[in-house]
matplotlib code that plots the C-alpha trace (Angstrom):
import matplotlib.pyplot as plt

x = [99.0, 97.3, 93.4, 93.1, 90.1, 91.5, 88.2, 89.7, 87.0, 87.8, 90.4, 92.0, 94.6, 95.8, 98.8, 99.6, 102.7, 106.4, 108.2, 111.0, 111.9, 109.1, 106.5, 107.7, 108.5, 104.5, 103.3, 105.6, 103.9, 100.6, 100.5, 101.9, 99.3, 96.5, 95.3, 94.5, 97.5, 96.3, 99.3, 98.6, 101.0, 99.9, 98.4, 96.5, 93.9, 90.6, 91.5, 90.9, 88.4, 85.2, 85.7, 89.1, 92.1, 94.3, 98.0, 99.2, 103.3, 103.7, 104.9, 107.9, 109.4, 111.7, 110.9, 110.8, 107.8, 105.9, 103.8, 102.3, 102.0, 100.0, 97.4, 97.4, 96.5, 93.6, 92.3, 92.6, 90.1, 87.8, 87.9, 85.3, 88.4, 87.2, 90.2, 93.4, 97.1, 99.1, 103.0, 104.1, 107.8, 109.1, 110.2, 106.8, 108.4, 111.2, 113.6, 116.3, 114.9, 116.3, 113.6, 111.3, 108.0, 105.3, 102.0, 100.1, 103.4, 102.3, 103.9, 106.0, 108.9, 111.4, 112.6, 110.7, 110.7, 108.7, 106.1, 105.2, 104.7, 102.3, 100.8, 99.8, 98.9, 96.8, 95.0, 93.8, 92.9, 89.1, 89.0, 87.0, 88.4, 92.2, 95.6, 98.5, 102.1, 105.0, 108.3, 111.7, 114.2, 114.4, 118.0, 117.2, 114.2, 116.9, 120.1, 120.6, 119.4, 121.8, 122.5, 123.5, 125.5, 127.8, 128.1, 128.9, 131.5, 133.0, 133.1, 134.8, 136.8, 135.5, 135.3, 132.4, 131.1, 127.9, 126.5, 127.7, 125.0, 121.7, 119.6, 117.0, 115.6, 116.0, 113.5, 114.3, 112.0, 111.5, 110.3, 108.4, 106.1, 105.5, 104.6, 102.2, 100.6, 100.5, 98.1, 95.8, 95.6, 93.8, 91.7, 90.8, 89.3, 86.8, 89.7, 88.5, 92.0, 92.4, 94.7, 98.3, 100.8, 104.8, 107.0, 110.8, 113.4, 113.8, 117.5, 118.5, 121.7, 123.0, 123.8, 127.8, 126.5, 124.7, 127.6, 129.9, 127.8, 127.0, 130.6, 131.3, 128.9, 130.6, 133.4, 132.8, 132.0, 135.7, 138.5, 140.9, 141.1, 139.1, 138.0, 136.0, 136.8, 134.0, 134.0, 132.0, 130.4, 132.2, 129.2, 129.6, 125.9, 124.5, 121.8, 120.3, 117.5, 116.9, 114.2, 113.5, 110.0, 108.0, 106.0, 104.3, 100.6, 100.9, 102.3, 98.9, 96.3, 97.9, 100.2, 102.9, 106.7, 109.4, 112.4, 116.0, 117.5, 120.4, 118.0, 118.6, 121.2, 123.9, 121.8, 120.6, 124.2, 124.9, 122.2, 122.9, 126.7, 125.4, 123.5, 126.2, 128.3, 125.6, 125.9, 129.3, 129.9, 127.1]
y = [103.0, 101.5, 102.4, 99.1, 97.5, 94.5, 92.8, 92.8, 93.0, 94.8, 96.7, 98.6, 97.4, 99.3, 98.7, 99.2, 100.3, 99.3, 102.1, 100.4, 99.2, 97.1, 99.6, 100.9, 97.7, 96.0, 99.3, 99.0, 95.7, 96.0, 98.9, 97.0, 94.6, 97.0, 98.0, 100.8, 101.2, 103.3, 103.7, 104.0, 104.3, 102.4, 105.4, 106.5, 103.3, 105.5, 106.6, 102.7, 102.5, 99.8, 97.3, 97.0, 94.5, 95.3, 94.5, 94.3, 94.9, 96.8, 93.7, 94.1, 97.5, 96.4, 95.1, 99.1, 99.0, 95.5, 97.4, 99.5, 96.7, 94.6, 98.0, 97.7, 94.0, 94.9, 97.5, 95.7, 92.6, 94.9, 96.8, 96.7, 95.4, 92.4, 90.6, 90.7, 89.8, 89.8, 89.6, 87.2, 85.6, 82.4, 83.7, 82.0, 78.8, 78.2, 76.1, 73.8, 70.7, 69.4, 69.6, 71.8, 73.2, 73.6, 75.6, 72.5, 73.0, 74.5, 77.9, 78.2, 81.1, 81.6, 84.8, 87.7, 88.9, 85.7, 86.1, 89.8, 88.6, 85.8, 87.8, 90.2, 86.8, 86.1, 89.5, 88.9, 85.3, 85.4, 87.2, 84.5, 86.7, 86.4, 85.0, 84.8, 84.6, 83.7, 84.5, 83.5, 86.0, 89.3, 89.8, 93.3, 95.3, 98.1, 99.0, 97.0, 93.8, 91.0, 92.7, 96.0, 95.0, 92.5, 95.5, 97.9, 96.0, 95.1, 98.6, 99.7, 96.9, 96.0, 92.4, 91.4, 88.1, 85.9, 83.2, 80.0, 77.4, 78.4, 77.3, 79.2, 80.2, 83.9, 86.0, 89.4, 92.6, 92.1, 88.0, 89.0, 91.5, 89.1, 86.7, 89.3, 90.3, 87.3, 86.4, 89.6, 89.1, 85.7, 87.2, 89.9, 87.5, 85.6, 83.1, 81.9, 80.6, 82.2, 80.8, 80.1, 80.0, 79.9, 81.2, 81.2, 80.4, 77.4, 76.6, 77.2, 78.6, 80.2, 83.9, 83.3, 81.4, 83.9, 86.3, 84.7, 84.5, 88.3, 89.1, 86.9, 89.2, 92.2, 92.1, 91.8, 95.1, 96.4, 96.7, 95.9, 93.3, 93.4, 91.1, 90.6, 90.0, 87.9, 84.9, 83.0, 83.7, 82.3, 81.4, 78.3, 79.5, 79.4, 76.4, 75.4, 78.2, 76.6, 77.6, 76.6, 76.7, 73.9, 76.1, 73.3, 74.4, 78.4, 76.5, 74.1, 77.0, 79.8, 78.2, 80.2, 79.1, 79.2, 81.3, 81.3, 83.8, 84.0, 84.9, 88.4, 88.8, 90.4, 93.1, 93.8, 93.8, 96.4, 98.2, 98.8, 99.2, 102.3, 103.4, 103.4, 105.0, 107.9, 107.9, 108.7, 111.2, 113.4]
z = [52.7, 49.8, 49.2, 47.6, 50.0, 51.9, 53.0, 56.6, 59.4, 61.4, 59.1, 61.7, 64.2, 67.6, 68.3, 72.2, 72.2, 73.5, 73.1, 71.3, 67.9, 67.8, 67.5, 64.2, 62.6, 63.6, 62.2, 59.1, 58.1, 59.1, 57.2, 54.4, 54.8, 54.2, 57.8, 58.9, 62.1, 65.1, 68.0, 71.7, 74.2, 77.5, 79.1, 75.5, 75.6, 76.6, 72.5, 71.7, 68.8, 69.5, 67.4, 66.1, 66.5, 69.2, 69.3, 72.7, 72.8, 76.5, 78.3, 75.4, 76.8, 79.9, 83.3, 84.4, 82.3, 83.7, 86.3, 83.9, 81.2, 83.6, 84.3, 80.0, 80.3, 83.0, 81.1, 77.9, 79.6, 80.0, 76.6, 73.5, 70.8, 68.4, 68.9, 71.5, 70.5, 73.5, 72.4, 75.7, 76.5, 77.0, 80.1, 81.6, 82.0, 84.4, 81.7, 81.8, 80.2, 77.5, 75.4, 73.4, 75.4, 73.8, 74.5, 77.1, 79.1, 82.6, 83.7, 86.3, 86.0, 89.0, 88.1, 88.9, 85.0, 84.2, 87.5, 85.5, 82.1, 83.0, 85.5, 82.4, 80.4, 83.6, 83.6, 80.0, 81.0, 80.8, 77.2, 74.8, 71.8, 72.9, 71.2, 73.2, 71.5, 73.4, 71.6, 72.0, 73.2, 71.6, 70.1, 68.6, 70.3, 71.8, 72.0, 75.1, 73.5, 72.5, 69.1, 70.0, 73.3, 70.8, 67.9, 70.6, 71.8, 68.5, 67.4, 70.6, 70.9, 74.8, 75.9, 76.3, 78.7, 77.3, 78.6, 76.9, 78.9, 78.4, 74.6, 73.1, 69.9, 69.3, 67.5, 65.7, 66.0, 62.0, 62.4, 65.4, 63.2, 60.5, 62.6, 64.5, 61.8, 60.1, 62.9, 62.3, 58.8, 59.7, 62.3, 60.8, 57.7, 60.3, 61.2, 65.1, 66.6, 70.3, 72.8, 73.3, 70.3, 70.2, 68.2, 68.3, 64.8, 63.6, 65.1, 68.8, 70.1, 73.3, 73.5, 73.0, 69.8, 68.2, 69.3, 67.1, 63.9, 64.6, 64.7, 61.4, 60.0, 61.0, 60.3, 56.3, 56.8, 57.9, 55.8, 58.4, 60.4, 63.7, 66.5, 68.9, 72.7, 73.6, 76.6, 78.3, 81.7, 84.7, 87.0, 89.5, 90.3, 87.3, 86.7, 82.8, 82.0, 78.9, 76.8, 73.5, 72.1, 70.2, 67.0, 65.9, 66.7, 65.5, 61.7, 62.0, 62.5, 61.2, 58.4, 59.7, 59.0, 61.5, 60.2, 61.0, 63.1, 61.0, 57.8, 57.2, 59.9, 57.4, 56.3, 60.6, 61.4, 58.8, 60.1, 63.6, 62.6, 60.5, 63.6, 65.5, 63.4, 63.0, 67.2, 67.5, 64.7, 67.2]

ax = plt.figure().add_subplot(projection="3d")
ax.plot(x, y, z, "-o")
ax.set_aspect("equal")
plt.show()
């Protein structure tokens, strides 16, 4: 990291960790950023130093891990940190309007996943020093996240069923930590913006949507000619989940930009192709 001194105050960041590819890429850019990056995994925060920034990103591990990031979010209500980032889901709100919710919208989730992450929002409630960013769904955090599941199945040549109904606006690990630390940046320079904020890109699509683009990308990188088996899921059942997310207040106070989830998409996909081709030479 660069000596060169950044003016931050605080100038170091603790990053509670996920224990996915998130971690690495919010360290990645804060350190690019100038901060100075400490990691804690959710059972390390006793190590928190007094004063500093502290990303929160243990809601973001799976929904194995939502007990233990709601004892994080306790713990964190009660800790000496300057400032609180919680990274938060759209999975708060229950969905299927047609329509674009923004941060006054009242949280009501159905599902069980969306009960945990706004009971951890919930915990943290009371915090006068607190921002809370709700992102899109996360196309790219693990292997078992939208991006890897399609790849996999490409590469393998398995079908693979997506659901065709429900919108959103996806957000990739990379997008996720600029916006993140977009936000400490300003924080860290006396900036005094807590509350709610969304994030998601700047177009929607459903999962069977982004499927396709993915695959178009893929297969630029084979010589031969290879397709995907992808469909949509068959569910008399299913009812509009619907999510996507209004980001009109995070680009008023923070000056933020919405991206596109299909801007640097190419270069992921060749990514996770070469990570996959590392996993089965093993």
């Amino acid at each position: 990291m660069s000596d060169l001194h950044t003016g931050y105050k605080p100038d170091t960041v603790a990053v509670i960790t996920a224990g996915n590819d998130i971690d690495g890429a919010l360290q990645k850019r804060l350190q690019r950023a100038g901060f100075r990056v400490q990691q804690l995994s959710p059972t390390e925060l006793d190590q928190l130093r007094p004063g500093a920034i502290a990303i929160n990103a243990s809601a973001c591990a799976d929904d194995q891990g939502m007990p233990e990031a709601l004892q994080v979010a306790k713990q964190l209500a009660g800790s000496p940190c300057q400032h609180v980032i919680h990274l938060s889901s759209y999975q708060v709100f229950a969905g299927g309007e047609q329509r674009r919710y923004d941060e006054d919208e009242v949280a009501d989730p159905q599902a069980r996943s969306g009960r945990q992450w706004l009971a951890c929002e919930r915990a943290l409630g009371d915090l006068e020093n607190l921002a809370i960013l709700r992102f899109g769904w996360m196309v790219d955090s693990n292997q078992d996240a939208l991006l890897g599941r399609v790849l996999r199945g490409f590469v393998a040549g398995e079908p693979l069923e997506l659901d065709g109904l429900n919108n959103g606006n996806p957000v990739t690990v990379l997008d996720m930590a600029r916006v993140t630390v977009a936000a400490a940046q300003q924080l860290a320079s006396g900036a005094s913006v807590s509350g709610i904020y969304h994030y998601g890109s700047s177009d929607s699509c459903t999962a069977i949507e982004f499927a396709l683009e993915v695959v178009e990308r893929a297969q630029s990188f084979h010589d031969e000619e290879r397709f995907a088996q992808l469909s949509t899921l068959e569910d008399s059942d299913q009812r509009d989940r619907s999510v996507v997310l209004a980001c009109g207040k995070l680009r008023d106070v923070f000056g933020i930009q919405q991206h596109s989830w299909r801007q640097g998409l190419t270069r992921q996909v060749e990514l996770w192709l070469e990570r996959l081709g590392a996993e089965k030479s093993v």
